[in-house]
Backbone as CSV, one residue per row, in Angstrom:
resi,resn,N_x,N_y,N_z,CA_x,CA_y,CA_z,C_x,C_y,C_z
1,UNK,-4.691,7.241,19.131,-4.071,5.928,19.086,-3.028,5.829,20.188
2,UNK,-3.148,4.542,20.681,-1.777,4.387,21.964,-1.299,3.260,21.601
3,UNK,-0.127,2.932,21.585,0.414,1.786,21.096,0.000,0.900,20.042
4,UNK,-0.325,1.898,18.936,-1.101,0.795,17.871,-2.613,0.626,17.322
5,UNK,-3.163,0.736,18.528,-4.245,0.706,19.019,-5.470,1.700,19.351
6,UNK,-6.606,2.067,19.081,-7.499,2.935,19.242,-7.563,2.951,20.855
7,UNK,-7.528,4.109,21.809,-8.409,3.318,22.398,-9.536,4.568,22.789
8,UNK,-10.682,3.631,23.340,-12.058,4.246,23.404,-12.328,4.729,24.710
9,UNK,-13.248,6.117,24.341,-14.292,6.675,25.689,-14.613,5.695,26.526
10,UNK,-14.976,6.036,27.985,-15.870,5.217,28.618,-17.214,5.503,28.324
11,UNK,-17.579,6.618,28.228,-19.393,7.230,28.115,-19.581,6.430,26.232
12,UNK,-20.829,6.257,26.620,-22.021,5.857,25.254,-22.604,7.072,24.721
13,UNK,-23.215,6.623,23.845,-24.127,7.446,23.377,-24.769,7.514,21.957
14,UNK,-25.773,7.969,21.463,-26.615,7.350,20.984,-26.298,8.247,19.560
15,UNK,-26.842,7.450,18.198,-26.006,7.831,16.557,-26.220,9.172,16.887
16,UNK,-27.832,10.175,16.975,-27.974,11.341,17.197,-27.546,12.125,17.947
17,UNK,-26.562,11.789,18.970,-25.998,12.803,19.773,-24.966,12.814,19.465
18,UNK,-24.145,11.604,18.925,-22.951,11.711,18.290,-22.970,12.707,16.695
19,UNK,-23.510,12.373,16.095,-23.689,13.500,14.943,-23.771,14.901,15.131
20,UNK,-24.600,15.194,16.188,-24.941,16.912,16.350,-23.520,16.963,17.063
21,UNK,-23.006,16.348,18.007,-21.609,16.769,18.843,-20.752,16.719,17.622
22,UNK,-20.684,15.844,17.028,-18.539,16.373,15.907,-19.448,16.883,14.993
23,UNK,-20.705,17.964,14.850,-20.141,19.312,13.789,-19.770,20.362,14.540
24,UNK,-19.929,20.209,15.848,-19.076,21.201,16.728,-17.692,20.902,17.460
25,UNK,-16.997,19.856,17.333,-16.207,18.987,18.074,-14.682,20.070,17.694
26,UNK,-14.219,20.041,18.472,-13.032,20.454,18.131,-11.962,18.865,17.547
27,UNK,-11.795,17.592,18.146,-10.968,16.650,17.947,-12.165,15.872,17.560
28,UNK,-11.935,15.014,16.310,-12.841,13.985,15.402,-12.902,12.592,16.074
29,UNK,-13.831,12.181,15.827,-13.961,10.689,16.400,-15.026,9.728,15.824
30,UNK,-14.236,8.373,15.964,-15.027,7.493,15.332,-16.179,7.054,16.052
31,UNK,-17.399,6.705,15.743,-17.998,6.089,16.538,-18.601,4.633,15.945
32,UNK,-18.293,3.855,17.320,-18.518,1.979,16.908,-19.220,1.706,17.837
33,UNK,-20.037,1.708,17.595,-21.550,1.015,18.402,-21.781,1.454,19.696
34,UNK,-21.606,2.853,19.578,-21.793,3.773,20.950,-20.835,4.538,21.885
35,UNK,-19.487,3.445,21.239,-18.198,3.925,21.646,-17.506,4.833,20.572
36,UNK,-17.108,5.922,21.618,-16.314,6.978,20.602,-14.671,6.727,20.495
37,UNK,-13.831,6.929,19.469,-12.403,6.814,19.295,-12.044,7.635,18.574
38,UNK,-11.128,8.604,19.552,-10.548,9.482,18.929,-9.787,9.520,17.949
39,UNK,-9.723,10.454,17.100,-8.938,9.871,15.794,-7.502,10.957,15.886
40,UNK,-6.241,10.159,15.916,-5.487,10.886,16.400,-4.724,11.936,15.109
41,UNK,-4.249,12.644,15.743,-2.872,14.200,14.873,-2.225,13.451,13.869
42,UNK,-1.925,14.249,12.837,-0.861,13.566,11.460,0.356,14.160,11.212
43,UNK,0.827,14.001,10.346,2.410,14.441,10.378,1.807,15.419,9.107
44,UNK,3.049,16.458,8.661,3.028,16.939,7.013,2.785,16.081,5.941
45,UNK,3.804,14.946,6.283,3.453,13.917,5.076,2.035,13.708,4.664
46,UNK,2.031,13.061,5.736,0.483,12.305,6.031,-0.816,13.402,4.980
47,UNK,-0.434,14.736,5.669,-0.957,15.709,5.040,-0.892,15.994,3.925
48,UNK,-0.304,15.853,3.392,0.337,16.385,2.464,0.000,15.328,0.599
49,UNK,0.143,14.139,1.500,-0.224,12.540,0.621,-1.636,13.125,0.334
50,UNK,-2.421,12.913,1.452,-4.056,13.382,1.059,-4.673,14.266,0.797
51,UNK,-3.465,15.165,0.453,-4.105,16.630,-0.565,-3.778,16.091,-1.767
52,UNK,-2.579,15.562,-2.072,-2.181,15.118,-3.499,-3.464,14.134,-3.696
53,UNK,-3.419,13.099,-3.555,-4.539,12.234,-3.241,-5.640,12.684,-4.059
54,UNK,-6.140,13.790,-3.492,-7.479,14.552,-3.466,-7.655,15.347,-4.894
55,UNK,-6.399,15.719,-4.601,-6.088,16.789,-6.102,-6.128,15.914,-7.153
56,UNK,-5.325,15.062,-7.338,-5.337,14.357,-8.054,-6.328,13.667,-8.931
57,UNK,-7.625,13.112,-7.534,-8.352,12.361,-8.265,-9.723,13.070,-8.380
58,UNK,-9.641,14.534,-8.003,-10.568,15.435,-8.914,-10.417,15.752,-10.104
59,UNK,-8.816,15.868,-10.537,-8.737,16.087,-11.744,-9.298,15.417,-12.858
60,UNK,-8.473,13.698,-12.480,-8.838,12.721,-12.871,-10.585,12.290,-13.097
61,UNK,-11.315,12.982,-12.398,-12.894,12.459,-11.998,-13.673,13.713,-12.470
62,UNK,-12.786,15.385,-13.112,-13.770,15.593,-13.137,-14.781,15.980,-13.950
63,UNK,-14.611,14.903,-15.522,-16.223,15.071,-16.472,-16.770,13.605,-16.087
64,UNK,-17.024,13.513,-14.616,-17.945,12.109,-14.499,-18.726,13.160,-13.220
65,UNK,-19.454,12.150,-12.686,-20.617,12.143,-11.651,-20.004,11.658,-10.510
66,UNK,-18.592,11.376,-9.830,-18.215,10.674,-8.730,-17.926,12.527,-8.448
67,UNK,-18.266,12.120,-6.731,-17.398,13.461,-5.733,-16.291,12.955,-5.041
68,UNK,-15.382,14.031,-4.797,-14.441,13.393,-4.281,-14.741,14.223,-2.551
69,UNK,-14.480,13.393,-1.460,-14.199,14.228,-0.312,-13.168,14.066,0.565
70,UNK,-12.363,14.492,2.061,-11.153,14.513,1.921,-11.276,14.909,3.766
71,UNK,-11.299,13.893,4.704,-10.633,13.716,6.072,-11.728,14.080,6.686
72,UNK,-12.843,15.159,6.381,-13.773,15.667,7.668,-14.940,15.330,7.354
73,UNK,-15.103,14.373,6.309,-16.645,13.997,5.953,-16.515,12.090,6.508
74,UNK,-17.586,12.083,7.190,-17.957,10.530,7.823,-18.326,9.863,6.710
75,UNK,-17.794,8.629,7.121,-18.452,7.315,5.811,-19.663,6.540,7.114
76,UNK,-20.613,6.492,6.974,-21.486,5.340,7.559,-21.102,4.041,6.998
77,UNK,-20.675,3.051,7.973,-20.941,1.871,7.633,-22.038,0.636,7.977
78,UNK,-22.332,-0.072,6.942,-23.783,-0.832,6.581,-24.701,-0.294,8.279
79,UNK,-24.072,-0.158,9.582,-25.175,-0.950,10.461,-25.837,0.792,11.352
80,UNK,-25.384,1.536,10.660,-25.668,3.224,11.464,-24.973,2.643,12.972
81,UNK,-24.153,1.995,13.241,-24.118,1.961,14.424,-22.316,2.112,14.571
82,UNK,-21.960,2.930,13.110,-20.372,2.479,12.644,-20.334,3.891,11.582
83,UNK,-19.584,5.195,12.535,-18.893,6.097,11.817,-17.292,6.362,11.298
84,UNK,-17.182,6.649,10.475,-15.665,6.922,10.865,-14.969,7.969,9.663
85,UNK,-13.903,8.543,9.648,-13.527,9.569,8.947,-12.295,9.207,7.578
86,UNK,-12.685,8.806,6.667,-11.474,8.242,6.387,-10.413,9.291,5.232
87,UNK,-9.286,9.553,5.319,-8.890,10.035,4.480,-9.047,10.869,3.435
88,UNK,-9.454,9.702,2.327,-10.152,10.598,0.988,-10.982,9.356,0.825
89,UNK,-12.084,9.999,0.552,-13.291,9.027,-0.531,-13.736,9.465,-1.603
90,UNK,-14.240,8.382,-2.246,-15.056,8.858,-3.786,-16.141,8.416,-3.665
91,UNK,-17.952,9.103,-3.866,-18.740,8.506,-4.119,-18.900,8.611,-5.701
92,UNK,-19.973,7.308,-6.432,-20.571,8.011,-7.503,-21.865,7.541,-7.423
93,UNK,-22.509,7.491,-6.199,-23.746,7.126,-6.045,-24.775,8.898,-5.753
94,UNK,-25.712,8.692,-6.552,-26.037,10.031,-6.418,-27.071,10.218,-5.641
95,UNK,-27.196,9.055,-4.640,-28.072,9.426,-2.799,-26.939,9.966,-2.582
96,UNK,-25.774,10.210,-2.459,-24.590,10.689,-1.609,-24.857,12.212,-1.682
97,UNK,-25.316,12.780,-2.843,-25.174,13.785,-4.045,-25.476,15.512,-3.134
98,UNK,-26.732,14.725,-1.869,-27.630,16.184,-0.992,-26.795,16.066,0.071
99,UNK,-26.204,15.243,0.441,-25.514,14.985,1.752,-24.339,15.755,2.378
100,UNK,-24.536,16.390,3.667,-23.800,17.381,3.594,-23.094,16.978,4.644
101,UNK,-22.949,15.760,5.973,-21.951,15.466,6.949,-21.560,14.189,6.541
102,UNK,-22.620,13.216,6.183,-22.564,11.834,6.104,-22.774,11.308,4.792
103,UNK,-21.446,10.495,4.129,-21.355,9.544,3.154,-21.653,8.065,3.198
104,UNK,-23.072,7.366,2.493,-23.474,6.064,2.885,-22.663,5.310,1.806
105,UNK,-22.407,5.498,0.673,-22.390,4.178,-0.488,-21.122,5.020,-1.618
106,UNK,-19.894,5.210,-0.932,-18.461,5.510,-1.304,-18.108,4.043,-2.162
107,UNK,-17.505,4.309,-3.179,-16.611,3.527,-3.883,-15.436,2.998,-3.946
108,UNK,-14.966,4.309,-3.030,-13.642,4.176,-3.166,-13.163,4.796,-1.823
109,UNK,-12.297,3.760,-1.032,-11.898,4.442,-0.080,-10.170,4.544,0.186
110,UNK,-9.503,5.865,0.200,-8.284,6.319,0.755,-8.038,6.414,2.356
111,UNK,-6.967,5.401,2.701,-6.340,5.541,3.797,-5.072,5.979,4.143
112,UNK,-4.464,6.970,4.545,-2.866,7.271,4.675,-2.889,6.785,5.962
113,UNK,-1.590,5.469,5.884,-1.626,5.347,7.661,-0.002,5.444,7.742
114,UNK,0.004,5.640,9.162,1.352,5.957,9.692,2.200,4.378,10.455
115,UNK,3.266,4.295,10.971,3.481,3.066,11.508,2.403,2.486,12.784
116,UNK,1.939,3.905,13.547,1.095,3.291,14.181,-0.694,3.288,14.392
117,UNK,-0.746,3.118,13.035,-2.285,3.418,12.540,-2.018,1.956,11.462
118,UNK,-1.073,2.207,10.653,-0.990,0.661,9.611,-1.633,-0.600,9.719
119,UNK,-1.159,-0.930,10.997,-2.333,-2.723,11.251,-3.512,-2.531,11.437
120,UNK,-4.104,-0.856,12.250,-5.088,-0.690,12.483,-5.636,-0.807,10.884
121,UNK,-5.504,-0.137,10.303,-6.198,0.267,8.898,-6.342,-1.142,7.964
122,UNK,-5.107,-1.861,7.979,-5.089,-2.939,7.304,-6.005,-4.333,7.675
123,UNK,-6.180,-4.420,8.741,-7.008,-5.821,9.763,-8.496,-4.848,9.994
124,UNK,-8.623,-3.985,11.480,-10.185,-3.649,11.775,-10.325,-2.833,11.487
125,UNK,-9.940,-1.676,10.559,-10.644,-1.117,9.774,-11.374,-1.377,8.330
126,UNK,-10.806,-2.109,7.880,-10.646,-3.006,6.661,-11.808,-4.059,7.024
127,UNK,-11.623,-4.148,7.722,-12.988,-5.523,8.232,-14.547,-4.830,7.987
128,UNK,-14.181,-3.739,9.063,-15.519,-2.686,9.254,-15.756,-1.910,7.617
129,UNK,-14.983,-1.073,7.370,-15.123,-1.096,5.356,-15.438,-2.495,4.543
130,UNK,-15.709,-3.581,4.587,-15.815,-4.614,4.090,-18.023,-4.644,3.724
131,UNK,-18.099,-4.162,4.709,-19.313,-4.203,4.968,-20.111,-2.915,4.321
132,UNK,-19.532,-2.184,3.533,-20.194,-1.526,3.097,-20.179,-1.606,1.200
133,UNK,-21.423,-2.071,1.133,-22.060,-2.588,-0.104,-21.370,-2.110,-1.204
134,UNK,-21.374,-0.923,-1.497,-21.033,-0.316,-2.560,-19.560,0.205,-3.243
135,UNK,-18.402,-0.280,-1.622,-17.125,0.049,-1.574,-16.568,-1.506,-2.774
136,UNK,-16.156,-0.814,-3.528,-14.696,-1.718,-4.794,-13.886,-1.851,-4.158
137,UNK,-12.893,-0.575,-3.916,-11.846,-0.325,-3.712,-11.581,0.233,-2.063
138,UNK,-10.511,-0.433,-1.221,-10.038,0.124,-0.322,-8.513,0.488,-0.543
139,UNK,-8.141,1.327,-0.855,-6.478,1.961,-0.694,-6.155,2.214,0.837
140,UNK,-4.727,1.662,1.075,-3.973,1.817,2.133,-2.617,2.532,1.477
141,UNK,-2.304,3.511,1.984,-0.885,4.571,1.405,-0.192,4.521,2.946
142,UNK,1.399,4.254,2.511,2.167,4.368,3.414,2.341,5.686,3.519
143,UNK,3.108,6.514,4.459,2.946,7.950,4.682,4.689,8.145,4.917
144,UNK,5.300,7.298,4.923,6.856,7.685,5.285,7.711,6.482,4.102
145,UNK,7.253,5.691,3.393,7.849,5.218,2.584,6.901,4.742,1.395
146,UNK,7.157,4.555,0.276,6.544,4.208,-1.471,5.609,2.799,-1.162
147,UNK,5.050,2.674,-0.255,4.248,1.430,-0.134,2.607,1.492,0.086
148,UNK,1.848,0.762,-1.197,0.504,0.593,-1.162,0.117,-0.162,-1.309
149,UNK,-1.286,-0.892,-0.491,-2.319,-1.871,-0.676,-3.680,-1.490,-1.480
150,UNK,-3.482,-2.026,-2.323,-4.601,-1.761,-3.253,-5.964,-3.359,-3.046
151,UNK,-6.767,-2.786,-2.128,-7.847,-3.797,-2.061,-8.952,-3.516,-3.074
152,UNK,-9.418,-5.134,-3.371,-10.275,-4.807,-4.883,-11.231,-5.813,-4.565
153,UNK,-12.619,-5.554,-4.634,-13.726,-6.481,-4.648,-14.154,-7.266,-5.877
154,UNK,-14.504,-8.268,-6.109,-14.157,-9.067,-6.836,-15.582,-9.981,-6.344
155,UNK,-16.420,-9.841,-7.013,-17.744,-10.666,-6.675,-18.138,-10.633,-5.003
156,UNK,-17.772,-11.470,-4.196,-17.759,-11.515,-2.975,-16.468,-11.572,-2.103
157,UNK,-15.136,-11.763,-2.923,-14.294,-11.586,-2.780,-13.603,-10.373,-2.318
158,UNK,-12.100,-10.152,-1.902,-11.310,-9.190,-1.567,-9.921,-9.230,-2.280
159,UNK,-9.546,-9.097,-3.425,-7.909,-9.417,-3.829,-6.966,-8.199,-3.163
160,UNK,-5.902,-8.299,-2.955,-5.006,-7.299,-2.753,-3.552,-7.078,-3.899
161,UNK,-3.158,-5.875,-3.659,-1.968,-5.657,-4.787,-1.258,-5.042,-4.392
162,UNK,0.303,-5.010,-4.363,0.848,-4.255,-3.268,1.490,-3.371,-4.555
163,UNK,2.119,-2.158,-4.265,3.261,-1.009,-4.857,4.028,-0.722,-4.144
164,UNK,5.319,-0.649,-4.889,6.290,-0.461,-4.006,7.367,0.673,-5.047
165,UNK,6.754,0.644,-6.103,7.447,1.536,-6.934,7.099,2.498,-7.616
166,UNK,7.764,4.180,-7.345,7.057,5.309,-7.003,6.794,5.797,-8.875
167,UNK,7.323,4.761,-10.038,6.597,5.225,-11.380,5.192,4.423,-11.881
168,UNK,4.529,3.421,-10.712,4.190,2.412,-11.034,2.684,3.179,-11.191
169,UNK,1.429,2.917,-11.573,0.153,3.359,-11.277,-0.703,2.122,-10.685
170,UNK,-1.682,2.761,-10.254,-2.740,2.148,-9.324,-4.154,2.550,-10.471
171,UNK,-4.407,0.974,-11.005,-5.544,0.875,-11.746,-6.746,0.723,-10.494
172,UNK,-7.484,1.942,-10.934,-8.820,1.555,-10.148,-9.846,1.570,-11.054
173,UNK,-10.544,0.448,-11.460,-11.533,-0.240,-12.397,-12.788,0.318,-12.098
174,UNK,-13.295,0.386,-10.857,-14.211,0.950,-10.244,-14.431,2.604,-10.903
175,UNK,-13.830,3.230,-10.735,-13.761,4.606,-11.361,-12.823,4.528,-12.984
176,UNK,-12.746,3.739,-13.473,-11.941,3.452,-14.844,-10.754,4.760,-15.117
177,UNK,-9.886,4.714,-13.704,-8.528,5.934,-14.027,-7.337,4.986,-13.026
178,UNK,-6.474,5.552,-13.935,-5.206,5.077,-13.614,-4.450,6.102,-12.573
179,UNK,-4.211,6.400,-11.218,-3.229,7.078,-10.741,-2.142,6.828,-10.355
180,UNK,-1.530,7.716,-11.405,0.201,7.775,-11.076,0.677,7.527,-9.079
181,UNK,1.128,6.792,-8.817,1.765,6.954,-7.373,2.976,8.395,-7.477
182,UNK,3.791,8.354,-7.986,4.646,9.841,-8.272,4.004,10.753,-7.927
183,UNK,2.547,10.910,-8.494,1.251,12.251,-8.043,1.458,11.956,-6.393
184,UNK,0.959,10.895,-5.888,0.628,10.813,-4.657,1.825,11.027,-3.965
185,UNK,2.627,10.805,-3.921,3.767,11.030,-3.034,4.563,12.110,-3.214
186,UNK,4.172,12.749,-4.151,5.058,13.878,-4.873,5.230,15.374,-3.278
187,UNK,6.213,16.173,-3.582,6.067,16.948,-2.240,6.390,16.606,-1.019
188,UNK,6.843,15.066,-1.312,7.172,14.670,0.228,8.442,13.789,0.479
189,UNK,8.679,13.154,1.124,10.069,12.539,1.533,10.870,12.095,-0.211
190,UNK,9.848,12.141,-0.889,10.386,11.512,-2.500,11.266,12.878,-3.182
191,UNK,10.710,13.880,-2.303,11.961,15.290,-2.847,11.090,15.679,-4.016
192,UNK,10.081,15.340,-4.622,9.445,16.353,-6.132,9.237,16.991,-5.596
């Protein structure tokens, strides 16, 4: 990211060469319709949010059929022509179930963004997640202060819900569990 902003390779290249290159890649990258974008370094926090995150909602998930996965597994979105790495996801679709690089039909998607990843995540990433059929839920987690967007699908719709208070929980209907925000932030600037 440079000022906010992704910005992209000059070289193309085609879904199959991009796939076989980032299981060897040393630095991750998105790819949008041929163009690659690097996905940039995180802080502890950052880190730290999406282990809790993770931990958390295995616990929470685990006498059901959803997997949880966590920063190095790709979500495909609707057009194969749209990779990207997000945070934490949940599938409970069980095509996901053999899949060992690529997640098609996630439920639930976790974003930790930083000040300069935030608009990204909230506007065109959010746009590009919109499009994938099977996503309820998009979460946006602030990474340096108690603030979340809780996006919720709603027929054809998108509602949003914001948190701002670290005893409050985040109902996700989609997976029928409540997570504590305290879990998620716990370990980090909040001092637990």
């Amino acid at each position: 990211m440079k000022n906010g902003t992704a910005t992209k390779t000059r070289r193309r290249m085609t879904v199959e060469t991009y796939i076989a290159s980032e299981e060897r890649a040393e630095v991750r990258h998105e790819y949008v319709d041929g163009q690659l974008i690097p996905m940039p370094g995180t802080t502890t926090y950052h880190n730290v949010i999406c282990g809790n995150i993770y931990i958390v909602l295995r616990s929470l998930l685990k006498n059901t059929f959803c997997k949880v996965f966590m920063e190095n597994v790709k979500v495909q979105i609707a057009s194969k022509k749209d990779y990207t790495y997000p945070d934490v996801l949940v599938t409970c679709d069980e095509r996901d179930f053999d899949k060992r690089y690529i997640i098609e039909h996630p439920s639930v998607i976790f974003e930790v963004s930083s000040p300069s990843t935030k608009v990204y995540d909230k506007t065109d990433k959010f746009i590009r997640f919109r499009k994938i059929a099977s996503l309820e839920h998009y979460v946006v987690v602030n990474s340096e202060k108690v603030d979340i967007e809780v996006y919720t699908r709603v027929g054809n719709e998108w509602t949003s819900e914001s948190f701002t208070n670290i005893i409050e929980t985040l109902e996700l209907t989609a997976l029928k569990i409540n997570l504590p925000i305290e879990a998620i932030y716990a370990e980090t600037f909040q001092g637990n």
